[in-house]
C-alpha positions, 0 to 999 in steps of 0.5 A: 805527587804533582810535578813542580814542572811540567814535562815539555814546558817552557820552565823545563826547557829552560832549565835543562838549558841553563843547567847543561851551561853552567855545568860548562862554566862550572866543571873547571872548578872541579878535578880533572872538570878542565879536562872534561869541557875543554872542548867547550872552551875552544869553542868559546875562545873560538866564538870569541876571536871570530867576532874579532875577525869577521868585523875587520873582514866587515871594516873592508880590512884584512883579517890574517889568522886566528891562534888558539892556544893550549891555556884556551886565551887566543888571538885574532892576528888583522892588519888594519889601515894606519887611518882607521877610525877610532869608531871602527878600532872600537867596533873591532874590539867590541867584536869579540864579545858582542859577535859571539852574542849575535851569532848565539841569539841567531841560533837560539831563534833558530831553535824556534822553527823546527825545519831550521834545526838540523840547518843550523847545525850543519851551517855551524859545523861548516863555519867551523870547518871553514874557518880551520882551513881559512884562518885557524893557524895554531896545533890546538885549534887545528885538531880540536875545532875539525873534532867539534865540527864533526861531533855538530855534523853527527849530531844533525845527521842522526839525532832525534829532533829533540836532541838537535833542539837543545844542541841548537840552544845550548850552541846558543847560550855558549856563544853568547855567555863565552865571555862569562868564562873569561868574566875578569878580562872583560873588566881587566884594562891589560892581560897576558896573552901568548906571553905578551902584554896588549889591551884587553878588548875594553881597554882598545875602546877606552883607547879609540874612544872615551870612558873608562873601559870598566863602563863599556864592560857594563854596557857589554854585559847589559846589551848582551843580556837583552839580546840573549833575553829576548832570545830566549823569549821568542824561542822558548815561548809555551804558545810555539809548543803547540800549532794555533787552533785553525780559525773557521770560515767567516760564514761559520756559525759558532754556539757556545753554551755557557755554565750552568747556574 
């Protein structure tokens, strides 16, 4: 019986890929599925909050620290000049949910140059870590962020390259679809985090700017889908399987016999 898919084909790759994620996003539904990816979910709220306090770092303002906590919301704490423009508010804000997209397209093109595979899992490994001893500043995040850190560095250390491969795209694809996992606080004005009541990402830049923030929600989800898309366009592309047929000297004479008739 002929495979519908081909062993090592982009179709495979692909679909091993978008299988592993949405078993991520879906195992919660499930009994005791919370338990089992919410190493998973740190991570995201962590890609998330990140983004949030790498563009203050970029707006020349102070990013103080990043408080994850035990439902998996979290929090990036910045102290940003009084006149801040609205522009840059609205930069900062739409940092959580763009970042992690940025950083996840980065990985995935990673992916498509095998040198930069074990690279890219130790650079993510001591960002993590990094960002633990810098900003991290709550019991969640201090004891699972080091485990995750540790688990990517095994994982460039001594795994064969095939499985470095995937850990690179799926650390992609979970950066980049983090906030599928909170999908209603994108489209949600206000929510409660830490037991306080604030903006949510897309209400700050309805406030800085203009548009409802359900539009910059749309336009949030529509760039990030073109960025990941074309990701994994180039990553993933079947002429990347194979090295290109070397070209002869242009002294070279080629014959070729054509079909019989």
């Amino acid at each position: 019986m002929r495979a519908m898919v081909e062993p090592g084909s982009q179709a495979e790759q692909v679909g091993r890929l978008l299988l592993a994620v949405f078993a991520v996003l879906a195992l919660p539904a499930l009994p005791f599925g919370t338990y089992l990816t919410y190493p998973f979910a740190i991570l995201t709220t962590w890609f998330h909050e990140m983004g949030h306090g790498l563009t203050v770092l970029a707006f020349g303002q102070e990013f103080d620290r990043l408080v994850i906590y035990a439902n998996g919301s979290g929090v990036a704490e910045s102290r940003v000049s009084a006149d801040l423009s609205p522009l840059a508010s609205a930069a900062i804000a739409a940092g959580g949910p763009l970042g992690p997209v940025v950083a996840g397209a980065l990985l995935i093109l990673a992916s498509a140059r095998a040198r930069l595979w074990r690279p890219a899992l130790w650079a993510v490994a001591g960002a993590i870590l990094v960002s633990v001893l810098a900003y991290v500043r709550s019991p969640v995040g201090l004891s699972v962020l080091p485990l995750v850190a540790g688990g990517l560095a095994l994982i460039a250390w001594k795994a064969p390259a095939g499985a470095a491969r995937f850990t690179l795209q799926f650390l992609g694809m979970l950066g980049a679809l983090s906030m599928l996992r909170d999908f209603n606080y994108l489209f949600t004005e206000e929510a409660l985090i830490g037991g306080r009541r604030i903006l949510s990402d897309t209400g700050q830049i309805e406030a800085a700017l203009f548009l409802p923030h359900w539009v910059w929600a749309a336009v949030i989800l529509v760039v990030s889908a073109l960025v990941i898309g074309g990701a994994l366009k180039y990553a993933l592309a079947e002429n990347r399987r194979w090295p290109p047929r070397p070209r002869p000297p242009e002294n070279t004479l080629q014959f070729r016999r054509g079909p019989r008739d």
